[in-house]
N, C-alpha and C positions, 0 to 999 in steps of 0.2 A: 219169165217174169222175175226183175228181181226183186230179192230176199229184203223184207222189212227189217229197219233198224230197230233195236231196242225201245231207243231215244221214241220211232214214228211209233212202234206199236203201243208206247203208255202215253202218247198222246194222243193217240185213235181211241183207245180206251176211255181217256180221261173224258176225252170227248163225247161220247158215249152216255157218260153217268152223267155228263152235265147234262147232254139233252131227256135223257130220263128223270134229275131230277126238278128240270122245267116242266116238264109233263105232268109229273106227279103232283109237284105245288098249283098250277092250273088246274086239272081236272082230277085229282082224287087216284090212288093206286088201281084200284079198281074200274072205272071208268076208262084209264090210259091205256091204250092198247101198239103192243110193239108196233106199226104201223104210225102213229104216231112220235114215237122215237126214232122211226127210222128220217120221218120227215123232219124232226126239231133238229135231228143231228146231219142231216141232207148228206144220208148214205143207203147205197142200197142194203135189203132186206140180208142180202147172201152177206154181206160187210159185217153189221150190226150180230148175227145170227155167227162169226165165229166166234165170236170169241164171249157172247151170251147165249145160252142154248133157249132161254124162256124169261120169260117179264118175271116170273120171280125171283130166279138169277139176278136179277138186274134190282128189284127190290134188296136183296141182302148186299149185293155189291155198294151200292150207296147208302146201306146205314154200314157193311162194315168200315168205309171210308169215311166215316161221320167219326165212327170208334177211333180210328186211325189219329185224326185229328186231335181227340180228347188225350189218347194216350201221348200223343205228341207235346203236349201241356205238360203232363206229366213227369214224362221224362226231361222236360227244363227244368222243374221244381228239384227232381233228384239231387243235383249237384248243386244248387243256390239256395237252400233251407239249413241254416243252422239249430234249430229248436220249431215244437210246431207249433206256434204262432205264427210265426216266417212264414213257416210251410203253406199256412191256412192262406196268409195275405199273400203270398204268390199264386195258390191255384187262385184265390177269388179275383185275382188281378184277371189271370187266362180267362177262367171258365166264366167267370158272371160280366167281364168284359163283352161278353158274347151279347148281352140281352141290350149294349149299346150300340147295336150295328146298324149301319142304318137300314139293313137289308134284313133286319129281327123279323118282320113277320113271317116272309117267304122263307126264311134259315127256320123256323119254331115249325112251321105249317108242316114240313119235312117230317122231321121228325115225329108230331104227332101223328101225322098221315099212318106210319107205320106199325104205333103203337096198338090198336084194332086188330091189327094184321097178325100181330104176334099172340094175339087172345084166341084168334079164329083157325091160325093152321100150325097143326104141332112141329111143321116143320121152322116154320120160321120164328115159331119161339123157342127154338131148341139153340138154335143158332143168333138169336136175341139173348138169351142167360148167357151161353156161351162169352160172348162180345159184354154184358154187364159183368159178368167173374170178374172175366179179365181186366176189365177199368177199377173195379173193388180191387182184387188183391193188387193193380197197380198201387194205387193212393192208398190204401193201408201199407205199403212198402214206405212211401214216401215221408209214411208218419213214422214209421217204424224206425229207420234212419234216423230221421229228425230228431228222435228221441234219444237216443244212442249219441248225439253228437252235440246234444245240449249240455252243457254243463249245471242244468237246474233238475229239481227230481220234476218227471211227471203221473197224473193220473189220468194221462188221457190213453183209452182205449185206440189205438189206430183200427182194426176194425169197423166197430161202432162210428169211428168219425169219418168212415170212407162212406156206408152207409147213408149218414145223416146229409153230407155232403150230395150226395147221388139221389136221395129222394129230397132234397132243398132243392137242386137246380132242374129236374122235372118238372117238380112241381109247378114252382116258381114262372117256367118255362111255360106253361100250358097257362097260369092264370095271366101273366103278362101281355100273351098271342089272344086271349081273348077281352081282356079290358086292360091297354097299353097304360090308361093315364092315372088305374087306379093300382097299378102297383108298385112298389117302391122297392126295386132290388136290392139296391147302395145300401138302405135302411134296412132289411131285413138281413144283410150279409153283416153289416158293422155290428149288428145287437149278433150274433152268432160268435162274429170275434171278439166282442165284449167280454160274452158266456166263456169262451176258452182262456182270457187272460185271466178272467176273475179265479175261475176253476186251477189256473196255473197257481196263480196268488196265494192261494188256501194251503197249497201244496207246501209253499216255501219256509 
């Protein structure tokens, strides 16, 4: 037989998580049964089963690819934020761009799907904190820099603003997937950058 390329094998994968997390958005993490992914992804069992040993496997592999993405944001901000105002209106470009998709339900449903999941088995919220640390101390870096490379004094906490940041677009996230026309992201992100310039202001 021969030897899979790189290239085939992270795209048998990727293929993988897609059709897992079609399943998952359809009927619920718990309801999906590998049997099910093995059909969305039209591969046999012995295929699907190398390279995932279990459906929970398969649960953390598409949030930590979910993480992947986020930090991926991140690390554009790194190097294109000169002070963290910038900083601010660069991730809310990334991250609350996100609740404009036209594919925002199925993308939100995901995620919250998961959130449950991580209440109920200590394994997969050990490895949920894990995957949040890690986006926190990213975006407190980002602010961290920022600051450092403003030429203005700040009192913004990066910490605290990675934080607020990460319980704003959860939140946000979950009220928007369940009443789409009574939230207003745009508006709730601009009054946030408001509060940070005014906060800068004071400083000056």
């Amino acid at each position: 037989m021969a030897k899979m390329s790189a290239a085939h094998m992270e795209a048998r994968v990727n293929g993988i998580l897609d059709a897992a997390e079609t399943c998952f958005i359809k009927k619920g993490l718990h309801q999906t049964t590998m049997h099910d992914i093995c059909e969305e992804s039209e591969l046999s069992p012995g295929a699907v089963y190398r390279y995932f040993k279990s459906k929970e496997d398969l649960i953390y592999a598409v949030a930590e690819r979910r993480t992947e993405q986020e930090m991926e944001f991140i690390r554009e901000a790194e190097s294109q934020t000169p002070g963290p105002v910038e900083a601010l209106a660069f991730l809310g470009d990334r991250f609350y761009g996100q609740f404009l998709r036209p594919d925002f339900e199925h993308w939100a449903r995901l995620d919250i799907e998961t959130w449950p999941e991580a209440l109920r088995n200590p394994r997969h919220r050990a490895r949920v904190r894990e995957q949040r640390a890690r986006l926190r101390a990213a975006l407190a870096g980002v602010f961290s820099s920022a600051i450092e490379q403003s030429t203005e004094p700040s009192n913004v906490d990066p910490m605290t603003m990675a934080m607020l940041l990460m319980a704003l677009y959860r939140g946000l996230q979950l009220h928007k997937a369940i009443d789409p026309e009574g939230v207003d992201t745009q508006a709730v992100f601009r009054v946030l950058t408001e509060s940070i310039v005014a906060s800068e202001t004071a400083t000056e």
